[in-house]
C-alpha positions as CSV (number, residue, x, y, z in Angstrom):
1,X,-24.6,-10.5,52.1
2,X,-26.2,-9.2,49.0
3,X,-27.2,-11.9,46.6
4,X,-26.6,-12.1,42.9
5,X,-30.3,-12.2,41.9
6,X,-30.8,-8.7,44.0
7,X,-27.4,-7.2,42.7
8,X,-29.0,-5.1,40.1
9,X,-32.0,-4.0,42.9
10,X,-29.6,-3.3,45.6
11,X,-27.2,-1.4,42.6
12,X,-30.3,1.3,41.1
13,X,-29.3,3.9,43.4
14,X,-26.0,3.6,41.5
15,X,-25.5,5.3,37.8
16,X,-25.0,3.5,34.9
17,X,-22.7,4.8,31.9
18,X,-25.2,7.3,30.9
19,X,-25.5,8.9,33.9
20,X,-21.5,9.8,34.4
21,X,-19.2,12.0,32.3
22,X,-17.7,10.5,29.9
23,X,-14.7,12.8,30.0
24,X,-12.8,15.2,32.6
25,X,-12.1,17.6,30.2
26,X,-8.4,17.0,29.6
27,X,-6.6,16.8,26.4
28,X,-4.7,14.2,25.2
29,X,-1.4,14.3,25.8
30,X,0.5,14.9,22.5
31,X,-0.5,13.8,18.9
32,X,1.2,10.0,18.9
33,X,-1.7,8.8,21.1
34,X,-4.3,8.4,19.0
35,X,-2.9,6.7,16.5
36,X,-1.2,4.3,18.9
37,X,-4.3,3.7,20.4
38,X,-5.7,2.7,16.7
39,X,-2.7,0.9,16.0
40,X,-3.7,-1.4,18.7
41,X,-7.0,-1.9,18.0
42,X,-6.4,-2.6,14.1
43,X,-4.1,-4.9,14.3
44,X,-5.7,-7.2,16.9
45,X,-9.1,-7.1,16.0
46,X,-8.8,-10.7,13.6
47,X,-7.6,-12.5,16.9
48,X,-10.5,-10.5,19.1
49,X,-12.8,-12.0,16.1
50,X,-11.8,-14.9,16.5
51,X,-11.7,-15.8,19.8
52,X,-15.5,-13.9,20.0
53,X,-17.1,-14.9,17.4
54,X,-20.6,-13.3,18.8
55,X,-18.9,-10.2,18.9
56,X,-19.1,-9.9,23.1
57,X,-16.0,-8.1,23.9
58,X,-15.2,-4.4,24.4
59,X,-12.0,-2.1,23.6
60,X,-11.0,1.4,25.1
61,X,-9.6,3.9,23.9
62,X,-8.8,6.8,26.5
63,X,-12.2,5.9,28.5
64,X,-12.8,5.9,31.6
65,X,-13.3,3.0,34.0
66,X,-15.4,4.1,37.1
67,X,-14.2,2.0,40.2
68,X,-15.9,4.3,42.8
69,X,-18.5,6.7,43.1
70,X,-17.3,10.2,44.4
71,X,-18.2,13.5,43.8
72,X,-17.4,15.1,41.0
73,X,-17.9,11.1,39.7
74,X,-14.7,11.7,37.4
75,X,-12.4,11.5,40.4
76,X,-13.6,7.8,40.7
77,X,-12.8,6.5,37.2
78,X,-9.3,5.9,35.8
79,X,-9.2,6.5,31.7
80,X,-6.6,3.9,30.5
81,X,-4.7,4.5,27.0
82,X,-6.3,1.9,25.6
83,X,-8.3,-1.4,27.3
84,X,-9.9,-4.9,26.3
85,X,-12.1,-6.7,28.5
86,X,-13.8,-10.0,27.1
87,X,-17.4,-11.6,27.3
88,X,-19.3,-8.4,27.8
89,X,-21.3,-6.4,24.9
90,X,-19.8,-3.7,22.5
91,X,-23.4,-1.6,23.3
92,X,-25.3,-1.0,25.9
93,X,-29.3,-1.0,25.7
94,X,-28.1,-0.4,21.6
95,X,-26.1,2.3,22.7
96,X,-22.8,3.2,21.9
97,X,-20.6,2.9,25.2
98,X,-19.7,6.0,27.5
99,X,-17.7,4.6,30.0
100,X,-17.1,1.2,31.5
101,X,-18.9,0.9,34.6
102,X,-17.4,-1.9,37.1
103,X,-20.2,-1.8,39.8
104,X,-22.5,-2.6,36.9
105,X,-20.4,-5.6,34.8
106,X,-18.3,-7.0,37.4
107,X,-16.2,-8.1,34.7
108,X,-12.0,-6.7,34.8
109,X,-10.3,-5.7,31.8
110,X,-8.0,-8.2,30.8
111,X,-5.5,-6.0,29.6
112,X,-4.5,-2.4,30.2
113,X,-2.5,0.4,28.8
114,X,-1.4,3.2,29.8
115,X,1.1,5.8,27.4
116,X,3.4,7.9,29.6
117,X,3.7,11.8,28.6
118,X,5.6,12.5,31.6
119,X,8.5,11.1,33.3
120,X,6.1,7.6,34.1
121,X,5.7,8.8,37.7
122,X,1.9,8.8,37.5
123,X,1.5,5.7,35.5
124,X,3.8,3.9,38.6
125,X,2.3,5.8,41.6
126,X,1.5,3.1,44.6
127,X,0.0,5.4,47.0
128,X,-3.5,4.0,48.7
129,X,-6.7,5.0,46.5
130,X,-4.7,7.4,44.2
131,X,-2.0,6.2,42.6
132,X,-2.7,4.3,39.0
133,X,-0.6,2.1,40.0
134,X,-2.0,1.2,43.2
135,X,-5.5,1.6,41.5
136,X,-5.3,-1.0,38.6
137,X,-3.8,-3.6,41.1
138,X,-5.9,-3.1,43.7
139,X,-9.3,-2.6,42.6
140,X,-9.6,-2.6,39.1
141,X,-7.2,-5.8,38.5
142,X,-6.5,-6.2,35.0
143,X,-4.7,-9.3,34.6
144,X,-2.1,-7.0,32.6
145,X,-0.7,-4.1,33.0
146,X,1.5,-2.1,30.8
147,X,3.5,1.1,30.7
148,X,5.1,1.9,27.3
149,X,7.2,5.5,26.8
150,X,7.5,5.9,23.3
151,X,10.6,8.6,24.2
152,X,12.6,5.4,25.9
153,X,11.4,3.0,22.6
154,X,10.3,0.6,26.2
155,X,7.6,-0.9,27.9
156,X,7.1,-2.6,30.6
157,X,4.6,-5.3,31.2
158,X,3.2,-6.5,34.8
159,X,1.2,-9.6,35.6
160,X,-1.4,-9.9,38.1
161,X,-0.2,-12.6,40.6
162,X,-1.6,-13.3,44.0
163,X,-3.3,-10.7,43.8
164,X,-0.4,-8.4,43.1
165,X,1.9,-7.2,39.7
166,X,4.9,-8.8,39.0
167,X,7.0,-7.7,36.4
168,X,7.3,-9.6,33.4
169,X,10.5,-10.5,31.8
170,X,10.9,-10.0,28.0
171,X,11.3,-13.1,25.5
172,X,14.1,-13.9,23.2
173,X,12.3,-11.4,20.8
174,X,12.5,-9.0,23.3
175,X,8.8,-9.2,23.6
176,X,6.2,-10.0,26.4
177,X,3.5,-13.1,26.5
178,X,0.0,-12.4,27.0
179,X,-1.1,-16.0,27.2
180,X,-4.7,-15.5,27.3
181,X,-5.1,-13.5,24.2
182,X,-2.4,-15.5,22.6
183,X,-0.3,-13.1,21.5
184,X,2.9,-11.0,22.4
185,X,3.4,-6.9,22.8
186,X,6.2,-5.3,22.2
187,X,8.6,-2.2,20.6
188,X,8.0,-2.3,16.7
189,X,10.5,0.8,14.9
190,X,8.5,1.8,11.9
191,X,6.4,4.5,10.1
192,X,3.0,4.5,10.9
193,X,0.4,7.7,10.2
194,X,3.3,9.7,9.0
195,X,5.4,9.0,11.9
196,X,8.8,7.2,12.5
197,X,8.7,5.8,15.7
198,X,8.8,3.0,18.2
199,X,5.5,1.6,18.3
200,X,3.6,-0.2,20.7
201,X,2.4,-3.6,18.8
202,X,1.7,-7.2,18.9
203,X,2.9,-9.9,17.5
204,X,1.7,-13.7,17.6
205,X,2.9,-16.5,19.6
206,X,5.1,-18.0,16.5
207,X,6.8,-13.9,16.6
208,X,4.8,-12.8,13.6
209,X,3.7,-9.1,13.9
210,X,0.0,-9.0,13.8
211,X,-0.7,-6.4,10.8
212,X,-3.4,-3.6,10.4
213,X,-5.7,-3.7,7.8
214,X,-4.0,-1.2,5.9
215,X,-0.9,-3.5,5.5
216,X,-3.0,-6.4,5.0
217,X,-4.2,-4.7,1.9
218,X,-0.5,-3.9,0.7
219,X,0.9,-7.0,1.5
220,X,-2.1,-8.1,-0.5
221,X,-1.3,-5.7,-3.1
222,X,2.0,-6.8,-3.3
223,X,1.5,-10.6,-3.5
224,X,-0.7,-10.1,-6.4
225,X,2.1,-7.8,-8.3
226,X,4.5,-10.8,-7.4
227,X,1.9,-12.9,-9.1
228,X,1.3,-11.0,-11.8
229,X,5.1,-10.4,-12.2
230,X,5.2,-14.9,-12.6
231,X,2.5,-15.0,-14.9
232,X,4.6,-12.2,-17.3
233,X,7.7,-13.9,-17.0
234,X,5.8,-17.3,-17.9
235,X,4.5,-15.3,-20.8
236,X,7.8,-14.5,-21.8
237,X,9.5,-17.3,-21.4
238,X,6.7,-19.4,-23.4
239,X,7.1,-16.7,-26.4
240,X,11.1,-16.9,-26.2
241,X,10.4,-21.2,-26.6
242,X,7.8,-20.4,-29.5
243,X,10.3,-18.0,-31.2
244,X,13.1,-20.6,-30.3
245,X,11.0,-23.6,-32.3
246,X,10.0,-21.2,-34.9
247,X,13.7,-20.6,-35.8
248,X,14.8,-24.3,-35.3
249,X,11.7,-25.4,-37.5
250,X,12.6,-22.4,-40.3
251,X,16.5,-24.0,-40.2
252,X,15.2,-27.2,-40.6
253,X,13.3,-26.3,-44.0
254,X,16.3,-24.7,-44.9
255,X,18.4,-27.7,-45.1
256,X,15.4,-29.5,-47.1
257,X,14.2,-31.1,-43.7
258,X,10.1,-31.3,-43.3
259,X,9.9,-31.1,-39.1
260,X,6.8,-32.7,-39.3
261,X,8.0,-35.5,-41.3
């Protein structure tokens, strides 16, 4: 049995993330991918902040996770939609990840997406040592798993248990808990980068949607137009009670009365 203080000995023979393509030369599938992908990662990267505040965690977006070493090396990595996996470094030796490399950081994603183009046959295929299904639960063992098809408005969320995914059923929000993380995912209908659509998103624990930074910034905006809004009205209504005593105080003299007497 190899020990842990010669894993990274026994391992040189092994490439690292430089060493292995970091792409199989595919395009993405259509043009909602991206920006779902980014949609993710905006709006959970406060929480990520928080619960990392040294920064050790790493997100992927259509990268490849290399499970085992074949040839071409491609056919041994699986390139989720989008990934988190906590506790390990955003670089590598300062530089910008390629891939992620599991024979190298040991450490699972705890959460994985995948966005079906198709009919969801690939993202659900069980067969031995090629289906992603069958992948994900058996060797690369996210805790989560999730399959969301933006033409059905659905997704559907799977927990590793025993060692195997159980489907999750959907709160009263119609939403699905990811404990760990603290938050919930789930179908959001709305128009993001020009595009009216059901969304992949999360929300907190409490059901609040977790926000990107652009709608940070305009529900900023618009809290300090509400504010500024108040202060007017004050204004106004303190002129209207100045005008008001101006006109009681003019009557006053009027009929011979001093008001400061």
């Amino acid at each position: 049995m190899t020990s842990a203080t010669n894993l990274d000995t026994d391992l040189t023979p092994f490439p690292d993330h430089t060493q292995l393509p970091e792409s199989d030369g595919t395009f993405v599938k259509n043009f909602q991918e991206h920006p779902q992908s980014i949609l993710l990662t905006d709006s959970i990267k406060p929480v990520l902040q928080q619960r990392h505040p040294d920064g050790q965690y790493c997100i992927g977006q259509d990268s490849g996770i290399y499970w085992r070493l074949t040839d071409p090396p491609e056919k041994g990595a699986e390139a989720p939609d989008w990934f988190y996996v906590p506790n390990v470094p955003p670089l590598l030796d300062g530089q910008t990840r390629r891939s992620y490399v599991l024979w190298r950081e040991h450490i699972a994603p705890l959460i994985a997406l995948e966005f079906v183009s198709g009919d969801g046959s690939e993202e659900r295929d069980k067969t031995p040592w090629k289906g992603k299904f069958w992948i994900y639960e058996q060797v690369i063992h996210p805790a989560f798993y999730g399959i969301y098809e933006v033409n059905k408005a659905s997704v559907e969320v799977y927990e590793l248990i025993g060692g195997q995914y159980q489907l999750l059923s959907a709160n009263e929000r119609g939403h699905y808990s990811i404990q760990p993380l603290g938050v919930e995912l789930g179908i959001w209908q709305g128009e993001y980068q020009n595009m009216e659509l059901p969304w992949l998103r999360w929300w907190d624990l409490q059901g609040n949607l977790l926000l990107t930074g652009e709608e940070r910034a305009e529900q900023e905006r618009q809290r300090a137009e509400q504010e500024r809004q108040r202060a007017e009205q004050e204004r106004q209504r303190a002129e209207q009670e100045r005008q008001r005593n101006d006109r009681l105080m003019a009557q006053l003299r009027s009929l011979g009365v001093e008001p400061e007497a």
